[in-house]
Backbone as ProteinMPNN parsed JSONL, in Angstrom:
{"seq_chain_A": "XXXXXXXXXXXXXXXXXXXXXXXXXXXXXXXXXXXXXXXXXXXXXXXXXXXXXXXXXXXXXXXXXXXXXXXXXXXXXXX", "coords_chain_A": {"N_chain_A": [[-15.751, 12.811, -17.91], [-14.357, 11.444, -14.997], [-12.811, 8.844, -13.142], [-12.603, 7.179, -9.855], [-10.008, 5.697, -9.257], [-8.512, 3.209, -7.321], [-7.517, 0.244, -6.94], [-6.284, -2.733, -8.43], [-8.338, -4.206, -9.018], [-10.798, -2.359, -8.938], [-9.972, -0.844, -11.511], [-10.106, -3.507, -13.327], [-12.39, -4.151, -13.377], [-13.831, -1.419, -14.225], [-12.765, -1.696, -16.897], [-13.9, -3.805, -17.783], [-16.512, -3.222, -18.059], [-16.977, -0.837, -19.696], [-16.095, -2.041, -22.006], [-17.943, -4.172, -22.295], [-20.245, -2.217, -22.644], [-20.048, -0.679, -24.989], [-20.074, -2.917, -26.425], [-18.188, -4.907, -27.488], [-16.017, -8.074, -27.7], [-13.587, -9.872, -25.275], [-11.698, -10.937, -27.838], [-11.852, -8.777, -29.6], [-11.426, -6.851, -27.88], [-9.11, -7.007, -27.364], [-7.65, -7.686, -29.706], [-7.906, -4.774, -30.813], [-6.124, -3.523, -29.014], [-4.015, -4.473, -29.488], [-2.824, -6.544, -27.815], [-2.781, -9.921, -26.147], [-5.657, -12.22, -25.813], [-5.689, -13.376, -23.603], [-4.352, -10.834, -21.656], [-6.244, -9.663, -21.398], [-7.964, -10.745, -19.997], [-6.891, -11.503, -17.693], [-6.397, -8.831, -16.676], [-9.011, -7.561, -16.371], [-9.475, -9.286, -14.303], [-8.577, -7.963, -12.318], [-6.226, -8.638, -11.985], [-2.636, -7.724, -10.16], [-0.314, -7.535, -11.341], [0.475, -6.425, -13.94], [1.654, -5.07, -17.026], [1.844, -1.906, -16.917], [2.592, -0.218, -19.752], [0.883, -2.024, -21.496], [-1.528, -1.835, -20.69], [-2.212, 0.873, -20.638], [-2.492, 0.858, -23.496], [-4.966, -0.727, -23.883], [-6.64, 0.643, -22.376], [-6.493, 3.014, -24.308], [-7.592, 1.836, -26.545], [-9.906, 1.609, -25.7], [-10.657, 4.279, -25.542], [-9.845, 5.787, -23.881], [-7.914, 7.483, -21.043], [-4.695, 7.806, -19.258], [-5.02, 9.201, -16.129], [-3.338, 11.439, -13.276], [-4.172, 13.117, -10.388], [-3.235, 15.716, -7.57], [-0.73, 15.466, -7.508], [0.527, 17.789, -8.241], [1.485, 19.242, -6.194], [3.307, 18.485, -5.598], [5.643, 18.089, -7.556], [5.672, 21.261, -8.47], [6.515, 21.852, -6.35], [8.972, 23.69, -4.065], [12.221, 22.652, -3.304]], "CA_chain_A": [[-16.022, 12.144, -16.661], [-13.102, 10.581, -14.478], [-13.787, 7.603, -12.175], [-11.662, 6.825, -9.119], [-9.158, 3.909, -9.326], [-7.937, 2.817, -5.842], [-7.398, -0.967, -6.851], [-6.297, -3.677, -9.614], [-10.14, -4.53, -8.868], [-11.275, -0.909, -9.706], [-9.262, -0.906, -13.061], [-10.022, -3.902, -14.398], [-14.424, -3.782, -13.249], [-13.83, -0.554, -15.052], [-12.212, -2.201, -18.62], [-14.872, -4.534, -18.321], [-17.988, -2.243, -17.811], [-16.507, -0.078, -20.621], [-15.632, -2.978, -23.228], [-18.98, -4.212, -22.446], [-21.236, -0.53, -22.824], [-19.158, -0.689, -26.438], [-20.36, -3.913, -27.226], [-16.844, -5.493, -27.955], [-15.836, -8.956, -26.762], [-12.616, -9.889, -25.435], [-10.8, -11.068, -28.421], [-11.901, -7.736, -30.392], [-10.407, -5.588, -27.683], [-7.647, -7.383, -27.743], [-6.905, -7.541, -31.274], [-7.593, -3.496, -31.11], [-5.148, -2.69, -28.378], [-2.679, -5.714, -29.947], [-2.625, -7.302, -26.489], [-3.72, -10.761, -26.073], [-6.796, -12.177, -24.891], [-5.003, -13.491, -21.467], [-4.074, -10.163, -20.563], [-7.724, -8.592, -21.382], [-9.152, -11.581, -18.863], [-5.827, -10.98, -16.223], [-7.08, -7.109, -16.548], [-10.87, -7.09, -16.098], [-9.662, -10.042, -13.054], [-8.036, -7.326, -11.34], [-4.219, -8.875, -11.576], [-2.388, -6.592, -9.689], [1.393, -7.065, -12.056], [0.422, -6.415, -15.312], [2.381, -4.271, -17.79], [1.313, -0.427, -17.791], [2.37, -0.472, -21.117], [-0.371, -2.723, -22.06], [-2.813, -1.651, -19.696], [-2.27, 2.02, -21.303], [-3.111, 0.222, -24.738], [-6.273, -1.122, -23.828], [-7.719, 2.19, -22.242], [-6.494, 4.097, -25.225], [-8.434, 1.428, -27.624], [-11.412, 2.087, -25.385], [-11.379, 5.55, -25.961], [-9.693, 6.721, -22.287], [-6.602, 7.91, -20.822], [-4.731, 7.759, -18.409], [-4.479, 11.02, -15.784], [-2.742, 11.513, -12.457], [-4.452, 13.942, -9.635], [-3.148, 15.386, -6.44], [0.577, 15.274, -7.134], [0.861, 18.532, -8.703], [2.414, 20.62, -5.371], [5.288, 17.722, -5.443], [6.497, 18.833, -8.514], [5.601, 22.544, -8.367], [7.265, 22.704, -4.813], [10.561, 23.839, -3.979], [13.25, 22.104, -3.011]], "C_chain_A": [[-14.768, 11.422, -16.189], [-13.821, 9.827, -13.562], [-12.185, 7.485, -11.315], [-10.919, 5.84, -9.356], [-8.426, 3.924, -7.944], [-7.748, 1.65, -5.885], [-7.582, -1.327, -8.359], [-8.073, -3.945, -10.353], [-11.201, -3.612, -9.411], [-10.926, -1.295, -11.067], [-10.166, -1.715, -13.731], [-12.132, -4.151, -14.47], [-14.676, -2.634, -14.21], [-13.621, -0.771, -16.64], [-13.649, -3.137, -18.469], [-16.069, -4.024, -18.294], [-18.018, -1.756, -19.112], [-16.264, -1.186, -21.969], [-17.48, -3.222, -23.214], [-20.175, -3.213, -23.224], [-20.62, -0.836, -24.584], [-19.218, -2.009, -27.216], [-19.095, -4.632, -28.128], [-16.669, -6.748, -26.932], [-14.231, -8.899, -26.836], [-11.425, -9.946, -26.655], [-10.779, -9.718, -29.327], [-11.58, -6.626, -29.687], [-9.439, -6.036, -27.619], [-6.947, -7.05, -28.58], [-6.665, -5.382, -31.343], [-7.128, -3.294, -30.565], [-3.575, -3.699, -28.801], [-2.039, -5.859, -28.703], [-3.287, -8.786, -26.625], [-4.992, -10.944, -25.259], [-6.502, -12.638, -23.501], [-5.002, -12.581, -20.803], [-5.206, -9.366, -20.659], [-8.363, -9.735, -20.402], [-8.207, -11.318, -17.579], [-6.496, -9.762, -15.782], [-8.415, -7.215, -15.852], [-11.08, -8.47, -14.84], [-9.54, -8.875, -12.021], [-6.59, -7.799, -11.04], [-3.697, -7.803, -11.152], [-0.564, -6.692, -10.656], [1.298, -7.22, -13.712], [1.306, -5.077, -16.086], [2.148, -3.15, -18.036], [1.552, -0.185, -19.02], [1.221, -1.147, -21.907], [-1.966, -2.579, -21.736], [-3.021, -0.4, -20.119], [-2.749, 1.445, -23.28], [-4.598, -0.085, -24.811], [-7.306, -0.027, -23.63], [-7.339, 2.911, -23.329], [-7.52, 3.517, -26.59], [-10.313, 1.567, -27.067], [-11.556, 3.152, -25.534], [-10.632, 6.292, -24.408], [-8.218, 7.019, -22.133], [-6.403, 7.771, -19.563], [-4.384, 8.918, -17.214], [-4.57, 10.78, -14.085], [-3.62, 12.785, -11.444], [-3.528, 14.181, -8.887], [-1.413, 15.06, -6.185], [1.366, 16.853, -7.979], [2.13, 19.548, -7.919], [3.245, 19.85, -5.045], [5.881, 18.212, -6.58], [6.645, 19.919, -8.816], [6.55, 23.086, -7.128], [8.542, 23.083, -4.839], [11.304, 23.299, -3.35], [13.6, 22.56, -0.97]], "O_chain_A": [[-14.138, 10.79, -17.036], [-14.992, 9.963, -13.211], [-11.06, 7.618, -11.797], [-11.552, 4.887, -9.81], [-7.726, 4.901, -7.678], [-7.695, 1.295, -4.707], [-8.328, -0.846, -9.212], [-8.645, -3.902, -11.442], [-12.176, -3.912, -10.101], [-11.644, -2.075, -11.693], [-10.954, -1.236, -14.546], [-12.856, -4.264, -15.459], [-15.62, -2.742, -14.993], [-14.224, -0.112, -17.488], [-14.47, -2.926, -19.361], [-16.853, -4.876, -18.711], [-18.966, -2.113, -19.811], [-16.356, -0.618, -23.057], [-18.216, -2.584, -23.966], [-20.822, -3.534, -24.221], [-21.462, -1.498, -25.189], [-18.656, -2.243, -28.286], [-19.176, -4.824, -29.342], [-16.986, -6.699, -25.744], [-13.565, -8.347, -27.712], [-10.419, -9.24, -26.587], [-9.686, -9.482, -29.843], [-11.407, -5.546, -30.25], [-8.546, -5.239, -27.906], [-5.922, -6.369, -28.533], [-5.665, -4.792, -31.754], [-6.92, -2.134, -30.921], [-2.418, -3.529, -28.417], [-0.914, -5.416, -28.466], [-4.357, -8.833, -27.232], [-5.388, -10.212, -24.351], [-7.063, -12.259, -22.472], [-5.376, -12.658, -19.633], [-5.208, -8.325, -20.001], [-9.499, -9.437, -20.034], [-8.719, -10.953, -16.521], [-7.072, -9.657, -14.699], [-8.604, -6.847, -14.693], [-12.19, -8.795, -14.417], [-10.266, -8.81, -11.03], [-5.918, -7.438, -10.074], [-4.14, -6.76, -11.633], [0.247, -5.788, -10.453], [1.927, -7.968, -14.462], [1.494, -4.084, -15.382], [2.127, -2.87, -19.235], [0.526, 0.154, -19.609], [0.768, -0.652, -22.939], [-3.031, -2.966, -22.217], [-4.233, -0.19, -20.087], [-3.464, 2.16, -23.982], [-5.315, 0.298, -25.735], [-8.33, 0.233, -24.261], [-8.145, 3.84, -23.384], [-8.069, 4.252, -27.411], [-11.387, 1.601, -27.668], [-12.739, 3.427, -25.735], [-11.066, 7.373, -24.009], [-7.413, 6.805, -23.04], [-7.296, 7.636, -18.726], [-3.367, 9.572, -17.444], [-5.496, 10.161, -13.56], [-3.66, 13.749, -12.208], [-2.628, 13.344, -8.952], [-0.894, 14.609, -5.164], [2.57, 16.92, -8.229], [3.07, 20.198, -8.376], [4.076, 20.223, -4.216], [6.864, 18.914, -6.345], [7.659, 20.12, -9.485], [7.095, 24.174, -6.942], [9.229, 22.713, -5.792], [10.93, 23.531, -2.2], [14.6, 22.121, -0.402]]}, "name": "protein", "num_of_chains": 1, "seq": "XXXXXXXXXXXXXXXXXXXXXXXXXXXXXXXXXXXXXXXXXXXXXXXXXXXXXXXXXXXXXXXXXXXXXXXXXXXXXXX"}
């Protein structure tokens, strides 16, 4: 299943729906993506300058990834 993201707001409603469903509280996804708990409450605010690095940590300790649509015929195209 993929889910749209169009906003900080998307994202982080999404980490928190998903942490929730999984029955994990903040400090225990934290500790499993070894992020603190600040940036798992910044996240699931919707901060919009958080660290993709860290923000790719957290969805990978939930179980998700992260995947790009819709830009394939820019890099396929020719010059």
């Amino acid at each position: 299943m993929s889910t749209q993201i169009q906003s900080p707001q998307d994202l982080g409603r999404l980490v928190r729906e998903t942490r929730k469903r999984l029955k994990l509280t903040q400090p225990q996804l934290a500790l499993a993506a070894n992020v603190g708990v600040r940036f798992i409450v910044e996240l699931e605010a919707g901060k919009s300058t958080l660290r993709l690095e860290n923000i790719l940590r957290v969805l990978q300790a939930l179980g998700g990834v992260l995947c790009l649509e819709g830009m394939d015929s820019f890099i396929n195209a020719p010059n």
